[in-house]
C-alpha positions in Angstrom: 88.4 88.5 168.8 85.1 87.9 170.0 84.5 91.3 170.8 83.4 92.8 167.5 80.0 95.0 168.6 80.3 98.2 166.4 76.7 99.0 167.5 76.6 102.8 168.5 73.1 103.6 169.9 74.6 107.1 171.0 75.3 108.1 167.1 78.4 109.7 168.8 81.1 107.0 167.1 81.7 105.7 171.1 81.4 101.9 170.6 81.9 100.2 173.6 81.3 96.9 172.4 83.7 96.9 169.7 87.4 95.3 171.3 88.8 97.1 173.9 90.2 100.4 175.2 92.4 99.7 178.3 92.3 100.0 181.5 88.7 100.1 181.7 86.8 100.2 178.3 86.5 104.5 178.2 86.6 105.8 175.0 87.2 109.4 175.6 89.5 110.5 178.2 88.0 113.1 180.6 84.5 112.6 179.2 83.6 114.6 182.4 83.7 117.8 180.6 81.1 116.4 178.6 78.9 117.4 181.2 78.4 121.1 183.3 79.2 121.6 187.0 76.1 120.3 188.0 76.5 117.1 185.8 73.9 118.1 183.1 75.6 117.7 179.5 76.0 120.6 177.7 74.8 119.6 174.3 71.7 117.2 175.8 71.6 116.4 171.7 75.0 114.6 172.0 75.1 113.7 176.0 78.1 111.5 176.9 77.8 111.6 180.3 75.2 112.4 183.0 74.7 112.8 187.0 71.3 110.8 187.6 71.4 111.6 191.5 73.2 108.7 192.4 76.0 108.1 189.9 77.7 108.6 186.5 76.1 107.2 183.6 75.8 107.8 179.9 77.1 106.1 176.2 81.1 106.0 178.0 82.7 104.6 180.6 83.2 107.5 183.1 86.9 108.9 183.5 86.5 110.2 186.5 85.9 109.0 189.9 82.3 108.5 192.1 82.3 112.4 193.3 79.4 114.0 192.8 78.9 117.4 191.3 80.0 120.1 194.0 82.3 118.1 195.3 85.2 120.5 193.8 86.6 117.5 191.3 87.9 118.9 188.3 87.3 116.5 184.7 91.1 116.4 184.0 91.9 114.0 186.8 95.3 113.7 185.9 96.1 117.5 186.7 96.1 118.0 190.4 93.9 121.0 189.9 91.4 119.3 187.6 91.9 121.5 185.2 93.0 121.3 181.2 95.4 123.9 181.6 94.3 125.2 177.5 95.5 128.7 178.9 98.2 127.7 181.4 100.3 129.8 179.2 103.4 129.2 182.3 103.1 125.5 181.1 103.3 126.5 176.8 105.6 128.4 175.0 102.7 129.5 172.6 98.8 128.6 171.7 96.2 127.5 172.8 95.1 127.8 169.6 96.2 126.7 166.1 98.5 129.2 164.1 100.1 129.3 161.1 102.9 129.3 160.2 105.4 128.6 157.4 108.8 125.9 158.0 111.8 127.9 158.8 112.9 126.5 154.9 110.0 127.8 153.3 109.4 127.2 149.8 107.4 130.3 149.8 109.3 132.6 151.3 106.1 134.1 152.6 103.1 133.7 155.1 100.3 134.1 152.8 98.1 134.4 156.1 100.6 136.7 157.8 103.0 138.3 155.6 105.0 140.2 158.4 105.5 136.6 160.8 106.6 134.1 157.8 108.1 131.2 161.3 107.0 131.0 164.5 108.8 133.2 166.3 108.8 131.0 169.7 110.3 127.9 168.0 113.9 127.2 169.2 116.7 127.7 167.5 120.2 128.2 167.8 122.1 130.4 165.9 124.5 128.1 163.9 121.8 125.9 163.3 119.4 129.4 161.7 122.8 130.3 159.2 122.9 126.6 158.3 119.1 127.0 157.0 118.7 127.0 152.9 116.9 129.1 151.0 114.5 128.1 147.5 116.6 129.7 145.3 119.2 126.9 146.0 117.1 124.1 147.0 113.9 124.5 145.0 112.1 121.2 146.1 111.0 120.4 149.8 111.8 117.4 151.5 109.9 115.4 154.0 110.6 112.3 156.4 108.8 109.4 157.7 108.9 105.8 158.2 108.0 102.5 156.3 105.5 99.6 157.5 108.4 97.3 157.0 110.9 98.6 159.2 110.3 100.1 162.5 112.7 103.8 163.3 116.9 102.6 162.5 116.8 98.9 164.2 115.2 96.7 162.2 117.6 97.2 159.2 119.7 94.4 161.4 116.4 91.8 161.4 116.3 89.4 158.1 113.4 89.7 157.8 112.7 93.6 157.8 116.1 93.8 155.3 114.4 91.3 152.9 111.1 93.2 152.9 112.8 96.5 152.2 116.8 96.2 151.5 117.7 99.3 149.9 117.6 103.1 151.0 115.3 104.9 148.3 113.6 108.0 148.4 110.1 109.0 146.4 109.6 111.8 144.0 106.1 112.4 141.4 106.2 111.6 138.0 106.1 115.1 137.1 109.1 116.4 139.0 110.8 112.7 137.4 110.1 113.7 133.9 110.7 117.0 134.0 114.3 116.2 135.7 114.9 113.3 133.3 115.1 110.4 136.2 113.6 107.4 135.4 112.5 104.1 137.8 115.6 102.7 139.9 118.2 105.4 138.8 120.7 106.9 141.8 119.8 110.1 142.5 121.6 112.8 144.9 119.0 114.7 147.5 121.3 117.4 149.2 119.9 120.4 151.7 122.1 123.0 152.9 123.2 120.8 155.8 124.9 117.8 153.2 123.5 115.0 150.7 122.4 111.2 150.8 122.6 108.8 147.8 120.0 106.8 147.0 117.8 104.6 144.5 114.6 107.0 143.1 110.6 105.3 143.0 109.1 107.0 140.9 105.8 107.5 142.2 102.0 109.0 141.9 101.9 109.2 145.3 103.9 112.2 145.4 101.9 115.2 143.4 102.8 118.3 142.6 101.0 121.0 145.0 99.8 124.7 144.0 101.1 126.8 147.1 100.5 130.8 146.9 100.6 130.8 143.3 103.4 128.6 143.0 104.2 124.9 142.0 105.4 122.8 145.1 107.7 119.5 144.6 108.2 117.3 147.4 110.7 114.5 148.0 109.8 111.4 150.5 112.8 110.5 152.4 112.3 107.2 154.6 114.4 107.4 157.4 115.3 103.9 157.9 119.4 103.6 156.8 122.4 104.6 157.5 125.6 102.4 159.1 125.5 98.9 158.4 123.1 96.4 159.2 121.9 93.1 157.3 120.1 95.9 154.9 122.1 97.4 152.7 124.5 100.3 153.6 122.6 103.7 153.3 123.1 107.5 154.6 121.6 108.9 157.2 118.3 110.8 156.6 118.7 113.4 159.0 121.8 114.7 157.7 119.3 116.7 155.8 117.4 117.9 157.9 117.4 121.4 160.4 117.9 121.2 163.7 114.2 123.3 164.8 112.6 122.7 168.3 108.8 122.9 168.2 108.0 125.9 170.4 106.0 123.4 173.1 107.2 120.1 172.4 110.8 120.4 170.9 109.6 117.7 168.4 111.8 118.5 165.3 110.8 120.4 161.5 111.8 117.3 160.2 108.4 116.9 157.9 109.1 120.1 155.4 113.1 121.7 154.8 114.2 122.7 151.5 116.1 119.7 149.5 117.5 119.8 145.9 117.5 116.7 143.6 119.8 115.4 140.9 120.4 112.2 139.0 124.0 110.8 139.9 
């Protein structure tokens, strides 16, 4: 607690005196690249780093070991050629850089930056899992995931304390979308996706606004993901019975943050 320094002579946002950044106070991992081969920085406006003849020294604790320029150490000291390995495409599936690209269940139906590649063609997918995908004609609305302050991923429905703080399984739709579909404040409402349905209590919300996409009005549906089975909360359904089964091209992390979802009042 005693550690609350925000000064940041360096106008960079690197304060060092402000609590802690384990192991050893760095702020910015391989600030080495900060500076050129011969350990001059590259932007002298915004150094981070420099070689004064004898040793590292700058606004950030150096990542990087007491070699010298020359010495044939790479920045990224946690690749054993010292390297960032940006265009090691052997290591990525795709990229370096940023694309886009539509969800497989796009609301669109269209790339509106590349019309002829609407999902990214290097994403896995297996086949049963690409016929079980739904199409906007069917499910009109898009649904997303995440997870509450209260509860932390599926356990904590079984703590007291977490089931007090947040009981039931709800999910979150706009005020527009609720009006227009005539479902009011605590009413059961039935979110399904071309995969199945879950049950539960609508909050009504202006949190959740309608979006302009392409030309065309975008709902979206919050789904916390935090029921399903019994616990001390009450009995809900599983989130992810919604949702596709998509790999991220790189990371296999799932499309689990936009699929197409339909929504009625039970």
């Amino acid at each position: 607690m005693a550690r609350r320094d925000n000064a940041d002579p360096s106008g960079l946002g690197n304060t060092l005196g402000w609590a802690w950044a384990w192991p050893l106070n760095r702020r910015i991992l391989y600030n080495r690249a900060s500076a050129d081969p011969q350990g001059n920085p590259w932007d002298p406006k915004r150094q981070l780093l420099k070689w004064d003849g004898t040793k590292w020294t700058g606004w950030d604790i150096p990542d990087y070991s007491a070699a010298p320029p020359g010495s044939g150490v790479g920045p990224f000291i946690m690749q054993q050629e010292g390297m960032g390995r940006l265009f090691a495409l052997d290591k990525m599936a795709e990229g370096p850089f940023p694309e886009h690209y539509e969800p497989f269940e796009t609301p669109l139906g269209t790339n509106p930056l590349h019309p002829n590649v609407i999902s990214n063609p290097a994403a896995r997918i297996f086949k049963d899992d690409a016929e079980a995908l739904g199409k906007a004609d069917k499910f009109p609305y898009v649904g997303t995931t995440y997870r509450l302050t209260e509860h932390f991923h599926y356990w904590t429905k079984h703590a007291l304390l977490n089931a007090i703080l947040q009981p039931e399984q709800f999910v979150e739709i706009g005020e527009s979308l609720a009006n227009k579909l005539g479902i009011a404040q605590g009413d059961t409402v039935k979110v399904s996706s071309n995969r199945g349905y879950i049950k539960a209590k609508a909050v009504v919300t202006k949190r959740i606004r309608t979006l302009k996409a392409n030309g065309k009005d975008i709902d979206t549906i919050g789904i916390p993901i935090h029921w399903g089975y019994e616990g001390v909360a009450k009995k809900g359904f599983i989130a992810n019975t919604l949702t596709p089964f998509v790999g991220d091209a790189n990371t296999q992390t799932p499309e689990f943050k936009s699929f197409l979802v339909n929504v009625e009042k039970v």
